[in-house]
C-alpha positions in Angstrom: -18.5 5.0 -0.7 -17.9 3.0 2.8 -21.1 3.7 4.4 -18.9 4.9 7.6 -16.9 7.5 5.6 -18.1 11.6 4.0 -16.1 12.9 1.2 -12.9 14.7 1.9 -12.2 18.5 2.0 -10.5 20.9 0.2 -7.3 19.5 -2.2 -8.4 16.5 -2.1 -11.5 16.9 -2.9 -10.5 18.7 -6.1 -9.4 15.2 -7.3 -11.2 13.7 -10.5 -9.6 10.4 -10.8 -9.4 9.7 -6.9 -12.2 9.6 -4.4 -11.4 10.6 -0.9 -13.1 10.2 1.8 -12.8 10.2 6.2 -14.1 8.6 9.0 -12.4 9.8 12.1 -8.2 8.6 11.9 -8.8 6.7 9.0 -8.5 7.9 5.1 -10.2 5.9 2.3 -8.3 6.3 -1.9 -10.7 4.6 -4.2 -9.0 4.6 -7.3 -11.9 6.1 -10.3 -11.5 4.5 -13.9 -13.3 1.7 -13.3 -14.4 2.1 -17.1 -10.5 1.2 -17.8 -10.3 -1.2 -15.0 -8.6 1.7 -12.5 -5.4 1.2 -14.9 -2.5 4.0 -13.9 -2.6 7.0 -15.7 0.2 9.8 -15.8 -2.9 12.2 -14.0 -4.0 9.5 -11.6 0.1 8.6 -10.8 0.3 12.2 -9.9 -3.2 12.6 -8.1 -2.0 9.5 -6.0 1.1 11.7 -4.9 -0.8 14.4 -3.8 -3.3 12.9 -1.9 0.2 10.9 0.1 2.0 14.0 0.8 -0.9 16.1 1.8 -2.6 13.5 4.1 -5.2 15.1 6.6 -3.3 16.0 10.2 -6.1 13.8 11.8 -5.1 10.9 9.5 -3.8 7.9 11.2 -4.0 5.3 8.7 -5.3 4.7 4.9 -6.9 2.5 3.1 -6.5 2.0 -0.9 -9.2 0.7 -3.0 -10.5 0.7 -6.6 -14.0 1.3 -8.2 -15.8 -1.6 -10.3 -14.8 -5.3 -10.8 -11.2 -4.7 -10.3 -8.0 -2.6 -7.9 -5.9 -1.8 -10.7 -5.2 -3.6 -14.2 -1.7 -1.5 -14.0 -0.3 1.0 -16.5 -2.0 2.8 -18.9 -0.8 1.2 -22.3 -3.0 3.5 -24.0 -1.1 6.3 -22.7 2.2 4.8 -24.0 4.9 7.2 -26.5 7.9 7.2 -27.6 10.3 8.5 -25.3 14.0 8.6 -25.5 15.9 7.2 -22.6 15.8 10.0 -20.9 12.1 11.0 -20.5 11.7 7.6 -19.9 14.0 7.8 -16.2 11.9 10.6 -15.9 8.9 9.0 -16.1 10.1 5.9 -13.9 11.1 8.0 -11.6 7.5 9.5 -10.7 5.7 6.6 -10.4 9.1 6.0 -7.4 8.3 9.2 -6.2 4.5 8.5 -5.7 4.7 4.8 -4.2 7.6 6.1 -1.8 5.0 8.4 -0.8 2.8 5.5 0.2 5.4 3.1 1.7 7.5 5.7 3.7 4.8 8.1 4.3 3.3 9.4 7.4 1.0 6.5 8.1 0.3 2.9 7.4 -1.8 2.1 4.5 -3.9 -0.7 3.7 -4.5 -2.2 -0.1 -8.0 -4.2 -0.4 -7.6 -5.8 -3.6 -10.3 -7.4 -5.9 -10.3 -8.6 -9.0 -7.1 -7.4 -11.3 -4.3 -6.5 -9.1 -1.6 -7.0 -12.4 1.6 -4.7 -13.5 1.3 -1.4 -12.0 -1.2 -2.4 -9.9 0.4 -4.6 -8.1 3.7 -2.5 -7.8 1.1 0.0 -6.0 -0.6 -3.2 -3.8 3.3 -3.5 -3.0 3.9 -0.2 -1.5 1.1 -0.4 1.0 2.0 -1.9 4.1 -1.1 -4.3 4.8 -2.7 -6.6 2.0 -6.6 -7.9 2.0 -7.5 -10.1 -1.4 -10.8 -11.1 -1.7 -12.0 -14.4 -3.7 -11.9 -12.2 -7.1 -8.5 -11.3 -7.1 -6.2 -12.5 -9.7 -2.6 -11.2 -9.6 0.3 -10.9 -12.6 3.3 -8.8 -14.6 2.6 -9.1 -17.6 5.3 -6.7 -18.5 7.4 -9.7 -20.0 4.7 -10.1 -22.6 3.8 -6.6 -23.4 7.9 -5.8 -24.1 8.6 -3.6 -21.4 9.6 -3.6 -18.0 8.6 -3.0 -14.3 8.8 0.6 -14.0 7.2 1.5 -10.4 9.2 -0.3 -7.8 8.4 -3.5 -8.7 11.6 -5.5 -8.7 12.6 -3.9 -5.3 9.2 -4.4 -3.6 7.6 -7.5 -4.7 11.1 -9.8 -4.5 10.9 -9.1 -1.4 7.6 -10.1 -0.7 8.0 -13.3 -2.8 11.4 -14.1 -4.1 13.4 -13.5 -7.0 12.6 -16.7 -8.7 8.8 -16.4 -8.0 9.4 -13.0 -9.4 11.1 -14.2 -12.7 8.2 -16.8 -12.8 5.2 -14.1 -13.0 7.5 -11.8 -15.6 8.9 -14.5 -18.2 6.2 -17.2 -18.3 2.6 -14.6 -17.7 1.5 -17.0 -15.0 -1.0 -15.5 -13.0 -1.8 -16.1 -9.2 -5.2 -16.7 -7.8 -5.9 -14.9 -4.2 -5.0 -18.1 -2.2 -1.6 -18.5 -4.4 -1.4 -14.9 -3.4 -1.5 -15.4 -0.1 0.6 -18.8 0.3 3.3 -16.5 -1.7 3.2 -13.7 0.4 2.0 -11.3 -1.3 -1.2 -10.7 0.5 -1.4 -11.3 4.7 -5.4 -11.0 4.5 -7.9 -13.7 2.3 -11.9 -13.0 2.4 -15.0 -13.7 0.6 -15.9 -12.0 -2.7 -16.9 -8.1 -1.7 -15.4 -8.3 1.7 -11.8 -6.7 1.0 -13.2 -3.5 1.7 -14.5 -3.8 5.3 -11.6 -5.7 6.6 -9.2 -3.2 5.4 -11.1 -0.6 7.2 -11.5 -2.7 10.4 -7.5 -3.1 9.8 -7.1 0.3 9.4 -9.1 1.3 12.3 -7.2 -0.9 14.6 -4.0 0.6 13.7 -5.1 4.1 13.7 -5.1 3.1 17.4 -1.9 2.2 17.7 0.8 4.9 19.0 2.0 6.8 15.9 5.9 6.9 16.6 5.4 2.7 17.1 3.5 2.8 13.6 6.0 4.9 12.2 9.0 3.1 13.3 7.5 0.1 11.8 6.4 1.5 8.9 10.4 3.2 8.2 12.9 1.2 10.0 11.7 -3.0 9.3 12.7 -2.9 5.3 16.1 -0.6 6.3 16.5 -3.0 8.9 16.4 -5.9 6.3 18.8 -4.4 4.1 21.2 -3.7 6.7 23.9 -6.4 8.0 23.2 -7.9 11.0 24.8 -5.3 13.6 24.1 -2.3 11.7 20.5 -3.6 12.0 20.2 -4.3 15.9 22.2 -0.5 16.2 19.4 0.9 14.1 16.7 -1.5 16.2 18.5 0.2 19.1 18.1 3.8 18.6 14.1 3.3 16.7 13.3 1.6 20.1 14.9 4.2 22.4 13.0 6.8 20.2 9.7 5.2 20.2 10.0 4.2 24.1 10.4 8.1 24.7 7.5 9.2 23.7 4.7 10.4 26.0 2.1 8.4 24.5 4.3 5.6 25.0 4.9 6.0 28.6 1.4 6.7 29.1 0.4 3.3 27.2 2.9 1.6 29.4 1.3 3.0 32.6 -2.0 1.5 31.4 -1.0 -1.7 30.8 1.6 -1.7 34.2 -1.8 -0.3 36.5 -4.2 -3.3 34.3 -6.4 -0.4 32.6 -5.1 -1.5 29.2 -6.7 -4.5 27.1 -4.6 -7.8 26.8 -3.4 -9.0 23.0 -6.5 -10.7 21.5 -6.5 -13.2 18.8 -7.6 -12.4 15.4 
């Protein structure tokens, strides 16, 4: 537990493989199997969708962690049966249904990542809008090598983070990326010291929970639509987000501030 943050109420305290906890604006999922390094069960896939469409009202932003030495070593392969092609759609398509949860959700959310962020794990790291690696994280699909394929979003989120060919690199060959590979890819924005993910995701996410929520939602929805749009269907849909997030009163009051100098200038860092 974050020394900031009490368990969460109600649902989502009913959780077993998740543990949830608040401070103020700010929600906190640590991931719990560290015993199987936190990998992606079909319970914890489902727990994860819960907790994304039944985020607090007071929740402005989330950060997603995992217990022990590691985020996520990705799916379960313990858990793995025969299914015929269609189960396995089915099965595809909830791990979509959870992660779309994450990425086009209600708020922003933050991934600190340690140690294995591989496979599923990183197709969840993926989904979350912000990215803090500390010195222990080490990040892979080794699907190529196991005989399957990405199942959770991954060859629509994490090409476009790092390429197609980058992409093809981690799946055919197993090479595996160090944090500062990591970052120098794209895949991560934030690097720390070993142990340190943690507290700069929460400082992140405390920063943005500040932020007008229209201006983090229009962020959040309409940059990757806007990327896969042509150019002028992208500066009409830049149009209308802007005109939406401009009306709104905490924008106008936020404006006010900064036009009568009671707001703070940009900062660095």
């Amino acid at each position: 537990m974050h020394p900031d943050f009490t368990p969460a109420a109600g649902l989502l305290a009913d959780l077993d493989l998740l543990h949830v906890e608040t401070c103020g604006p700010v929600l906190h999922v640590r991931l719990m199997r560290p015993a199987k390094r936190n990998a992606i069960s079909d319970p914890l896939i489902q727990q994860l969708h819960t907790v994304f469409i039944n985020l607090p009202q007071a929740t402005r932003a989330v950060v997603v962690s995992g217990e022990g030495e590691h985020f996520c070593a990705g799916l379960d392969l313990s858990e793995l049966v025969e299914r015929d092609i269609g189960a396995g759609v089915q099965h595809s398509r909830m791990w979509h249904a959870a992660f779309d949860a994450v990425q086009f959700g209600r708020v922003p959310v933050v991934a600190a990542l340690h140690g294995a962020v591989v496979g599923g794990g990183l197709e969840l790291a993926s989904s979350c809008h912000i990215r803090v690696a500390d010195d222990s994280a080490y990040f892979g699909l080794p699907e190529g090598q196991r005989g399957i394929f990405v199942g959770g979003g991954g060859s629509v989120r994490i090409p476009r983070l790092i390429g197609v060919s980058r992409m093809t690199d981690l799946m055919l060959t197993g090479r595996v990326y160090d944090a500062d590979e990591a970052q120098a890819v794209g895949l991560v924005q934030y690097r720390v010291a070993e142990g340190q993910a943690l507290d700069k995701a929460v400082e992140l996410a405390r920063r943005i929970a500040t932020n007008a929520p229209m201006s983090n939602y229009a962020v959040m929805h309409a940059l990757p639509r806007i990327a896969d749009q042509s150019q002028s269907e992208g500066q009409f849909t830049e149009s209308l987000m802007a005109a939406v997030a401009e009306s709104t009163p905490d924008a106008q009051e936020r404006l006010r501030a900064f036009l009568e100098k009671r707001a703070g200038k940009v900062l660095k860092g």
